[in-house]
N, CA and C atoms as an extended XYZ file, in Angstrom:
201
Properties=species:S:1:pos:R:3:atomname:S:1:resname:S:1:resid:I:1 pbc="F F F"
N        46.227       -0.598      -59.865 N   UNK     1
C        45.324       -1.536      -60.506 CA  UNK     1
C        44.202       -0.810      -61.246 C   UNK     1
N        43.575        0.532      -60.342 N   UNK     2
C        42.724        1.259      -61.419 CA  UNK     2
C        43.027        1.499      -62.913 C   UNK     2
N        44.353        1.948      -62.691 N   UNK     3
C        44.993        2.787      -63.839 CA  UNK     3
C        44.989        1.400      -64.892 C   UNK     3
N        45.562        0.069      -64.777 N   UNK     4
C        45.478       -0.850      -65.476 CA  UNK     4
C        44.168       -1.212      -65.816 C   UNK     4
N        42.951       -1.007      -65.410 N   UNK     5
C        42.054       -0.990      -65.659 CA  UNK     5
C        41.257       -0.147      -66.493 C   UNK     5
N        41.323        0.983      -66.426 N   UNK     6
C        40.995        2.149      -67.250 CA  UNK     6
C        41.690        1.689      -68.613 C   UNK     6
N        43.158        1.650      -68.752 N   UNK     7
C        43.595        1.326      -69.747 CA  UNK     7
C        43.089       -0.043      -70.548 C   UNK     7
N        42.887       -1.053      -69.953 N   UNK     8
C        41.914       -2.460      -70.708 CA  UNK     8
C        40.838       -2.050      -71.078 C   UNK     8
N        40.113       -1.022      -70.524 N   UNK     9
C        38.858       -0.634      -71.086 CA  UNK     9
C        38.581        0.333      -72.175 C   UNK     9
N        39.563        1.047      -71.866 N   UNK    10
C        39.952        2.259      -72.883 CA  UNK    10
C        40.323        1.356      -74.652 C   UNK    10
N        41.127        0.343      -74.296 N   UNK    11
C        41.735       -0.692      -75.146 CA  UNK    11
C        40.026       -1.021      -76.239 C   UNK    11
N        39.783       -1.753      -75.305 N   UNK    12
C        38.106       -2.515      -75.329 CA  UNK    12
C        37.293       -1.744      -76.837 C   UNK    12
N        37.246       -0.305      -75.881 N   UNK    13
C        36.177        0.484      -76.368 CA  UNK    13
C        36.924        0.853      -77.852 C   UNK    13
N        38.455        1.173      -77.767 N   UNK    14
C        38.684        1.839      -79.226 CA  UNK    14
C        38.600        0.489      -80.032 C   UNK    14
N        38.676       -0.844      -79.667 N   UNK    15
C        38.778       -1.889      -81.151 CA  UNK    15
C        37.338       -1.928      -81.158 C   UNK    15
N        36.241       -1.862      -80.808 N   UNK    16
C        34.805       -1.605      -80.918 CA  UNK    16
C        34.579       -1.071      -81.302 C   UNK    16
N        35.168        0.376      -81.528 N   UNK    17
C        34.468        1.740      -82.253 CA  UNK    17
C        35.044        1.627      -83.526 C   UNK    17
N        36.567        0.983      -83.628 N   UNK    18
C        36.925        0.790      -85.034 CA  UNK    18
C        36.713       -0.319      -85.770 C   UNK    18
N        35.955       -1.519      -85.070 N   UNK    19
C        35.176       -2.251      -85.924 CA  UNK    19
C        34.081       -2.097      -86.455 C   UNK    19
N        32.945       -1.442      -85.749 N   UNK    20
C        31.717       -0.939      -85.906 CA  UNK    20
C        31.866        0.366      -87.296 C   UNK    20
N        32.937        0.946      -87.094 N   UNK    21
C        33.217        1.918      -88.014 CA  UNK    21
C        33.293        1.429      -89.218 C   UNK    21
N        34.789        0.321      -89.241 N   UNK    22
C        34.869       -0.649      -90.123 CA  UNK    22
C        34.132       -1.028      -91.041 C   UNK    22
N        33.002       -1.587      -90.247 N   UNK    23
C        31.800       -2.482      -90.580 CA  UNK    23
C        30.806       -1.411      -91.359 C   UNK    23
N        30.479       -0.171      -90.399 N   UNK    24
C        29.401        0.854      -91.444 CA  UNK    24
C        30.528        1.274      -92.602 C   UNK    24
N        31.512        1.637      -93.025 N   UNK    25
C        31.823        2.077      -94.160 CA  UNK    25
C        31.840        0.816      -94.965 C   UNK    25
N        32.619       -0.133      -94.553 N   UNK    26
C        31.757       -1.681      -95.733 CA  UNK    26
C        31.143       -1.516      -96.604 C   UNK    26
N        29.642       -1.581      -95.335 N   UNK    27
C        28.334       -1.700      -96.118 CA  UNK    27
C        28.258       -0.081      -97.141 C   UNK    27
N        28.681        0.899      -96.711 N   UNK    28
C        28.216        1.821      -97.257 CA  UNK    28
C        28.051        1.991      -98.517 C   UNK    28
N        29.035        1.356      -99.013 N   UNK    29
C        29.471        1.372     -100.832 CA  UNK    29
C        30.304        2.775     -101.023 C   UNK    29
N        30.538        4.013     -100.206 N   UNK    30
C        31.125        4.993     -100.757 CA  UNK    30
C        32.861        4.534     -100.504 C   UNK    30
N        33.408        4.590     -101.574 N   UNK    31
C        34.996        3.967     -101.513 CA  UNK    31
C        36.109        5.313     -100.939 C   UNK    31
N        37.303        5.086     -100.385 N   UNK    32
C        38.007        5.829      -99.228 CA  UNK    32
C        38.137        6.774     -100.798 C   UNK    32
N        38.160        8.464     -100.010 N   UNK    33
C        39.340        8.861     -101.292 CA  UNK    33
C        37.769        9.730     -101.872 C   UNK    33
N        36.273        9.359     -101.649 N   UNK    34
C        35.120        9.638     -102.675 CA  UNK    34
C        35.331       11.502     -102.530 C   UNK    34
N        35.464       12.262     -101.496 N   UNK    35
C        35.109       13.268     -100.854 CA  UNK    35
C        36.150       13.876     -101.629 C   UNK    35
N        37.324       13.820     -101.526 N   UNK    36
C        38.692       14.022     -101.831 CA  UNK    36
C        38.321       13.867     -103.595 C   UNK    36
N        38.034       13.080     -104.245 N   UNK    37
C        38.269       13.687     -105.804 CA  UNK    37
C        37.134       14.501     -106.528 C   UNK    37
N        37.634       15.696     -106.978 N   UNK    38
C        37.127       16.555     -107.780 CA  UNK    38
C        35.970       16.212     -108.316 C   UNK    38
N        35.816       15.319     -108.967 N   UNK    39
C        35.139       15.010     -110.115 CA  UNK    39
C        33.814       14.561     -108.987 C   UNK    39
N        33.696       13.984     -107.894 N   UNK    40
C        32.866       14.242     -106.816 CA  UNK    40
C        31.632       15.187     -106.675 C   UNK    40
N        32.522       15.794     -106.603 N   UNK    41
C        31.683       17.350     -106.582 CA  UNK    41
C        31.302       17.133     -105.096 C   UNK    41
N        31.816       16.588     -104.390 N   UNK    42
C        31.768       16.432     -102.651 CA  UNK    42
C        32.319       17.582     -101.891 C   UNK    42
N        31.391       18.373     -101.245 N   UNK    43
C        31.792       19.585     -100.062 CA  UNK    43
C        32.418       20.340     -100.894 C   UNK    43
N        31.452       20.781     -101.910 N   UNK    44
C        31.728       21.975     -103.143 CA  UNK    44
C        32.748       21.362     -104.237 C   UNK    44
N        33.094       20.786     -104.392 N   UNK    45
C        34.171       20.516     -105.764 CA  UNK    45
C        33.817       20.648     -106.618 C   UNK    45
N        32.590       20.856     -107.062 N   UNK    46
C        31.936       21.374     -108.157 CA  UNK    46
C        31.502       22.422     -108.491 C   UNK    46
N        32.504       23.249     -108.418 N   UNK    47
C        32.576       24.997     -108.901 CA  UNK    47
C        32.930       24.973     -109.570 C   UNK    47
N        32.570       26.400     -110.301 N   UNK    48
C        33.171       27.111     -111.852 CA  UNK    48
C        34.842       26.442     -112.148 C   UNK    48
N        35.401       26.789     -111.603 N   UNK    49
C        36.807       26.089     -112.055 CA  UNK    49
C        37.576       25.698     -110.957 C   UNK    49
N        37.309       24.323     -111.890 N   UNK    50
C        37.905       22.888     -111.049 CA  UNK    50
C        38.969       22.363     -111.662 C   UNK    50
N        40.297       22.431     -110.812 N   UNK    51
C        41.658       21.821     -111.121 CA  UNK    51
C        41.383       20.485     -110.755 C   UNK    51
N        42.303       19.921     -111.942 N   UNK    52
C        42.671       18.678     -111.320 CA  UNK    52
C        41.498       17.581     -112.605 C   UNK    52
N        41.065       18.508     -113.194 N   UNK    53
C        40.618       17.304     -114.740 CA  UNK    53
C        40.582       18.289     -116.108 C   UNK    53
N        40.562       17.179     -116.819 N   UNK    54
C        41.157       17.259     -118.149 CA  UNK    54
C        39.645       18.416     -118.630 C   UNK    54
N        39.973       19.039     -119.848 N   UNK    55
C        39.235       20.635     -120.592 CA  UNK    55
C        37.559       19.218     -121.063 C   UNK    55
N        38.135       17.854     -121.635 N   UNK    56
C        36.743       17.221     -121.784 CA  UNK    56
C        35.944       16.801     -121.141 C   UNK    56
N        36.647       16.600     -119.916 N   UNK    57
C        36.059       16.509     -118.507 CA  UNK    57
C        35.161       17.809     -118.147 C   UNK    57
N        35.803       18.817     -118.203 N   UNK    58
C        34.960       19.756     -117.989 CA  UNK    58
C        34.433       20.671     -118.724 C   UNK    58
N        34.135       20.225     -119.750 N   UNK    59
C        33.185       20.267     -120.765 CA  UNK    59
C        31.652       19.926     -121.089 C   UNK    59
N        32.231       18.428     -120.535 N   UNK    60
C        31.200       17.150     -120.411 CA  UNK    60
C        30.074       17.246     -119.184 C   UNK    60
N        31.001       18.195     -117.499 N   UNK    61
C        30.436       18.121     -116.975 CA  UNK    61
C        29.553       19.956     -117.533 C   UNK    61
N        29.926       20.781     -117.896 N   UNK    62
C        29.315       21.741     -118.105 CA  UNK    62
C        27.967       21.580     -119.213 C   UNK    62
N        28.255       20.576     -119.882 N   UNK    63
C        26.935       19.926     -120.486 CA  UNK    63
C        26.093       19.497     -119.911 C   UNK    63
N        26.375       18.838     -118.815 N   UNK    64
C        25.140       18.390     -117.849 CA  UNK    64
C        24.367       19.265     -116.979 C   UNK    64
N        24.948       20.684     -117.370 N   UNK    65
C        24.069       21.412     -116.482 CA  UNK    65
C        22.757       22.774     -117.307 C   UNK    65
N        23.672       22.511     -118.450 N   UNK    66
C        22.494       22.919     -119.500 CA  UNK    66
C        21.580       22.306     -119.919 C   UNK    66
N        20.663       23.465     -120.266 N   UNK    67
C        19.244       22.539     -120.928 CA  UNK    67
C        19.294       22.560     -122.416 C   UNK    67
């Protein structure tokens, strides 16, 4: 009966943590996938040379960093 118990609670706690989770990325406004594309520049993606966009793309962004 413990063991069935542990397990209902165990149950409990993970649909709680993945609603609450749920619920803060919602509100957050950052959409799944933000970290993951280049153009980001999320957890370095924005180094000297970046695969994965077009020569006006990175052009455009090398303009924004001059004065």
């Amino acid at each position: 009966m413990k063991s069935g118990m542990w397990s209902l609670v165990l149950i409990i706690v993970a649909a709680l943590c993945f609603t609450a989770g749920y619920q803060a990325s919602a509100k957050s406004g950052t959409e799944p996938g933000y970290f993951g594309a280049v153009e980001a520049a999320g957890y370095g993606g924005g180094g000297e040379s970046v695969a994965g966009i077009s020569e006006e793309m990175a052009e455009y962004y090398k303009s924004l960093t001059e004065e």
